[in-house]
N, C-alpha and C positions, 0 to 999 in steps of 0.2 A: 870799435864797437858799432859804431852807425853803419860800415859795409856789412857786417855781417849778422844787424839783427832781422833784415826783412827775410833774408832767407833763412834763419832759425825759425820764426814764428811760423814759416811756413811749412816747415817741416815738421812743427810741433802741430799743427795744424789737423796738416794727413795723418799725424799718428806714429809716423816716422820715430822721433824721438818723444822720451816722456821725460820733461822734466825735473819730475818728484821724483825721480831716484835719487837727486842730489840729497835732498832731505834725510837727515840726518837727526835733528834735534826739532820737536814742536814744543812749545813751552805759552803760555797766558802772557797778554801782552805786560801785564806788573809785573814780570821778571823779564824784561826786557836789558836791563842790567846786568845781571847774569848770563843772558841768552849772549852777550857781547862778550861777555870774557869767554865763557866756553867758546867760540870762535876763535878769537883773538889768540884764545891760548892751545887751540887746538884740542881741546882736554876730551877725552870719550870719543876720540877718532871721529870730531866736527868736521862738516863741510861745508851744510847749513843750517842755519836756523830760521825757521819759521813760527811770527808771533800771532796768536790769533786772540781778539779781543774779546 
């Protein structure tokens, strides 16, 4: 992980890569519980989940 995040951030940087394709699932952070199983279980073709308060 540590060799390869300066040069990710940097390419997320320039525009290179966009992150938020991973994104998958956004959900309120009080179902953060859920947001872990859906992961965990893979359920609805999960990648990520992202919790927002």
């Amino acid at each position: 992980m540590q060799r390869y995040m300066k040069p990710l951030l940097q390419r997320i940087e320039r525009g290179e890569i966009d992150p938020t394709r991973i994104i998958t699932h956004t959900l309120p952070l009080d179902e953060a519980e859920r947001g872990f199983e859906i992961f965990k279980n893979k359920q609805d073709d999960c990648e990520k989940v992202v919790l927002k308060p």
